[in-house]
N, C-alpha and C positions, 0 to 999 in steps of 0.2 A: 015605533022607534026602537024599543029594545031588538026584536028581531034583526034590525039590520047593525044594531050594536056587536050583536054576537057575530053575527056573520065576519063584518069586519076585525075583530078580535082574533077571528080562526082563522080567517086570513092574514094577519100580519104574523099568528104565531107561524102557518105554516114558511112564510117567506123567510121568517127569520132560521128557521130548520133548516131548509133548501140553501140560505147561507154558508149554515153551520158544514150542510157535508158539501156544499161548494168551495171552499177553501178548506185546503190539505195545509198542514205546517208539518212540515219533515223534518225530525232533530239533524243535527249534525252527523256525520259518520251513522247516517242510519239508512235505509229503503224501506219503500212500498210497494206490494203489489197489487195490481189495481185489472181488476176483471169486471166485466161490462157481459152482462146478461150468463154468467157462471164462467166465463172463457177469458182468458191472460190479455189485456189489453196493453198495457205500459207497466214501464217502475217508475216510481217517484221519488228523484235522488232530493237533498237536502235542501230545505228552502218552502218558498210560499208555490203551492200547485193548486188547479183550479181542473174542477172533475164536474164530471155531470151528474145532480144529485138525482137519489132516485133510481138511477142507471149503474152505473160506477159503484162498484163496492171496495174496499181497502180489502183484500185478501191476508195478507200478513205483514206484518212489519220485521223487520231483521236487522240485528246491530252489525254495523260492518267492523265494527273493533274489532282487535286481537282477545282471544277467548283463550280462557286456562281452564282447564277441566281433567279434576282426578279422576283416576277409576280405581274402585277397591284393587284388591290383594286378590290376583289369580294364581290358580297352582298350576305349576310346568312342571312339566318331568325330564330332566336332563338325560344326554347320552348316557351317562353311567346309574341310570333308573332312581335317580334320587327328587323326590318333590318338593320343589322350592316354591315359593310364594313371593308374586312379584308386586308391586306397586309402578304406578307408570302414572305420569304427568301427562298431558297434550298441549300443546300450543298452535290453534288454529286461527283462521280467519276466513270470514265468506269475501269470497271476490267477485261471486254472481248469485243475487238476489234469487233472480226467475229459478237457476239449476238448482240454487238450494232447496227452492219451496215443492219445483214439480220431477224431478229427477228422483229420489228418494222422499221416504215417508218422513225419518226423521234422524239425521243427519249424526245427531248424537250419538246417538243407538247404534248405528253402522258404523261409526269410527272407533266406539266403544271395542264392537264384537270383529272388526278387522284388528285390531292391536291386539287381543286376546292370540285368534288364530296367527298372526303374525309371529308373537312372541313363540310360542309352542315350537313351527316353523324352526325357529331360528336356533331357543333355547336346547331343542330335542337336538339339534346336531355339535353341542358343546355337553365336558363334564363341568361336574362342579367349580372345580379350583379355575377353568379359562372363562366360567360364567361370571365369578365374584371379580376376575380382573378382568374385564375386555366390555365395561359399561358403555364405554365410548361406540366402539365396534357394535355392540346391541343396539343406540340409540340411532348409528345410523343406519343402519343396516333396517332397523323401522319406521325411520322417516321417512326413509327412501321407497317402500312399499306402502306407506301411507299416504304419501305425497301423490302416489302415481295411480292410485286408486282412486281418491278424494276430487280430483281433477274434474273427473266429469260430470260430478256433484258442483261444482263452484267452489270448491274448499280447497284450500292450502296450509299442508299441515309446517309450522314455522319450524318445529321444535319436539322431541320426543324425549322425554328424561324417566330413566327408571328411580324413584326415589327409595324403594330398599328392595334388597333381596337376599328373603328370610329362608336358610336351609333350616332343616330339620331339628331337635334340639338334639339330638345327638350328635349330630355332625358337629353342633356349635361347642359340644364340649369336647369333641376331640379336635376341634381345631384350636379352641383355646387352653389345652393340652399340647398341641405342638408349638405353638408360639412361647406359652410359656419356654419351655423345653428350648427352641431355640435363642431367646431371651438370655436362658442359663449358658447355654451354649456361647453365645458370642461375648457374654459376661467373664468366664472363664477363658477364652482366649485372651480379651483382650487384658484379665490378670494376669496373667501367662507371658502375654507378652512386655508389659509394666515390669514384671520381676525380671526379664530377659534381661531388657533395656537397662533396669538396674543392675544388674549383677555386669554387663559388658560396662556400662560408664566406672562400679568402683573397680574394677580391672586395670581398667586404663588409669585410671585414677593412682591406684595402688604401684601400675606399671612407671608412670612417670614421678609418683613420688621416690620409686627404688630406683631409676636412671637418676633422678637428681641426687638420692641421697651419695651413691656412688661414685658422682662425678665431685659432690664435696669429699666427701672422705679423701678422694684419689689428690686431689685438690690439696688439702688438709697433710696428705702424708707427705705430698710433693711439697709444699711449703716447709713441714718440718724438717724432712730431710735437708731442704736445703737450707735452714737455720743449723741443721744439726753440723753440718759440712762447712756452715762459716764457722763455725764454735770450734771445732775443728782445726782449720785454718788460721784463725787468730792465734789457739793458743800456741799450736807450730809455730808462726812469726814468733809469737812472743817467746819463745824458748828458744826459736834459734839468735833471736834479737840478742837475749840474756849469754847467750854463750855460756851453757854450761858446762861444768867439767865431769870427770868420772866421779870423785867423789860426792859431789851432790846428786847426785844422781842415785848412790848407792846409798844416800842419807834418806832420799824419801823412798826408797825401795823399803827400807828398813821400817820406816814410819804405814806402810799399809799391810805389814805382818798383820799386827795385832786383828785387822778389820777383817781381813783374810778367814780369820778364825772364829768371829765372833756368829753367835746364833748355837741356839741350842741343837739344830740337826745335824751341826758339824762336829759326827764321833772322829772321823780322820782326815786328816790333812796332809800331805806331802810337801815336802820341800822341795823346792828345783833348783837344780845343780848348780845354775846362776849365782847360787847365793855366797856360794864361796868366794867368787870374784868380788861380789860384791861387799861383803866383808873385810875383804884382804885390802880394799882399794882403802873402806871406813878405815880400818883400824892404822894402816897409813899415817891418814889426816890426822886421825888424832893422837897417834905416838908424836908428831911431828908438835904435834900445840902441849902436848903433857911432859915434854923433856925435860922442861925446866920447873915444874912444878913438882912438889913434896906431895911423899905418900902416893903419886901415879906410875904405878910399876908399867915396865912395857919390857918387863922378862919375858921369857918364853911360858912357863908354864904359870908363873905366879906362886909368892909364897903365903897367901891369904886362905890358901886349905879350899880355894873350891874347884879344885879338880883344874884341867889344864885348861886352858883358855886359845882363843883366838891369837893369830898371829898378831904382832904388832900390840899386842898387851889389851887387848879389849876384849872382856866377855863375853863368849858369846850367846845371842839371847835365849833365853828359857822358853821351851818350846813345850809346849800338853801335849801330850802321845795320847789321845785316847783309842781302846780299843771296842772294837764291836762286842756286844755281849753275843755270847754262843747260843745259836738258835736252837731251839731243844725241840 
């Protein structure tokens, strides 16, 4: 009985084996390749598949996702012989399992060492300064030859990004020597131009304060004047209103002598010839009001001992003669 115990033991283990590689389960977004006696039978897209055990072998399995894959830092040597050091991204995807597995040994490798020579290619016909700016132009310009190579492998390359490129370290410090430099530079313009900007606004500023102050002043002289021309005016009315005669006239003639004279810088004064008249007319008036009054002489010369007098009996006023002192 044990005998045919073991037997039947090895036989359900084998059946349960012949199960196991009878049913295939394929992830999602994945493939199988599936060769029967060493030669390319099918692919086994995702889901439950059913193979013949024993016969049928799973050759490789391959993720159909989208694939991200660095590649170190290669040196190029630009047109103007300078070596930079690039980093480059990949963005792939298999679209045919079979091309991938039998077309190429290993797919990585060859997209690796096509972007290498690609870049070179590309980088060698730019200098420096249109390689740091023209990343865009780089990226396609390698997809585009990556894409078109990758093809007959099952591969499609989505995407090509260079993530740095590192010139030389003397380049890096004489460029961040000119940048500084233009930094300073456009620093000092636009000082330059701040102070311009200032200096035209207090112009204007200074301009329209000197129009306005002049248009008050003018303003200012034009109102006084013409206050000064009613003042003027008025007192005309009012003198011709008063009807004056010649003697009052000749009274306050006589009354702005004294002011005439006054101040210390005044060594000489003249008299104008006016004043006789105006004298002759005073002393009139008031011979006329002292006729009848005592002790008011209105003789000709006067007998009071002070020399002769004014016509009409009035002395005439006491006048300072000063003279210039002689300049030595």
């Amino acid at each position: 009985m044990q005998p045919i115990i073991i037997v039947l033991i090895i036989l359900v283990v084998l059946v349960f084996i012949a199960l196991i590689k009878t049913i295939q389960v394929i992830p999602q977004a994945s493939a199988a390749i599936v060769e029967r006696f060493g030669r390319y039978t099918r692919t086994l897209n995702a889901g439950l598949n059913i193979v013949v055990p024993f016969i049928d072998s799973i050759r490789n399995r391959i993720d159909l996702r989208e694939q991200v894959v660095p590649f170190p830092p290669q040196p190029v040597i630009t047109q103007d012989n300078l070596v930079v050091n690039i980093d480059t991204v990949i963005y792939y995807q298999v679209t045919d399992a079979r091309a991938a597995t039998y077309e190429v040994a290993s797919y990585i490798q060859a997209i690796e060492q096509l972007t290498v020579t690609t870049l070179r290619n590309i980088i060698g016909g730019m200098d420096l300064e249109r390689t740091l700016t023209s990343r865009e132009e780089i990226n396609a310009a390698l997809r585009g030859v990556l894409d078109e190579a990758t093809g007959k492998w099952g591969i499609r390359v989505n995407r090509v990004e260079l993530k740095a490129i590192e010139p030389p370290t003397s380049i890096q410090d004489s460029m961040e020597k000119q940048m500084r430099a233009d930094r300073d530079k456009r620093a000092a313009i636009l000082t330059a131009e701040g102070i311009r900007q200032s200096q035209i606004l207090t112009a204007e500023g200074e301009k329209q304060s000197a129009i306005l102050r002049a248009e008050g002043e003018a303003k200012a002289a034009a109102l006084r004047a013409e206050g000064e021309a009613q003042a003027v005016r008025t007192v005309f009315e009012a003198i011709h209103a008063g009807d004056p005669d010649q003697k009052l006239l000749s009274y306050q003639y006589l009354q702005m002598l004294p002011k005439i004279a006054e101040g210390d810088a005044n060594k000489l004064w003249i008299v104008p010839s006016e004043i006789g008249d105006a004298l002759k007319g005073l002393s009139g008036a008031f011979g006329n009001l002292g006729g009848g009054m005592p002790g008011f002489n209105t003789g000709g010369d006067g007998g009071n001992g002070n020399g002769g007098g004014a016509k009409g009996g009035i002395p005439a006023p006491a006048v300072e003669r000063r003279e210039e002192p002689p300049v030595s």
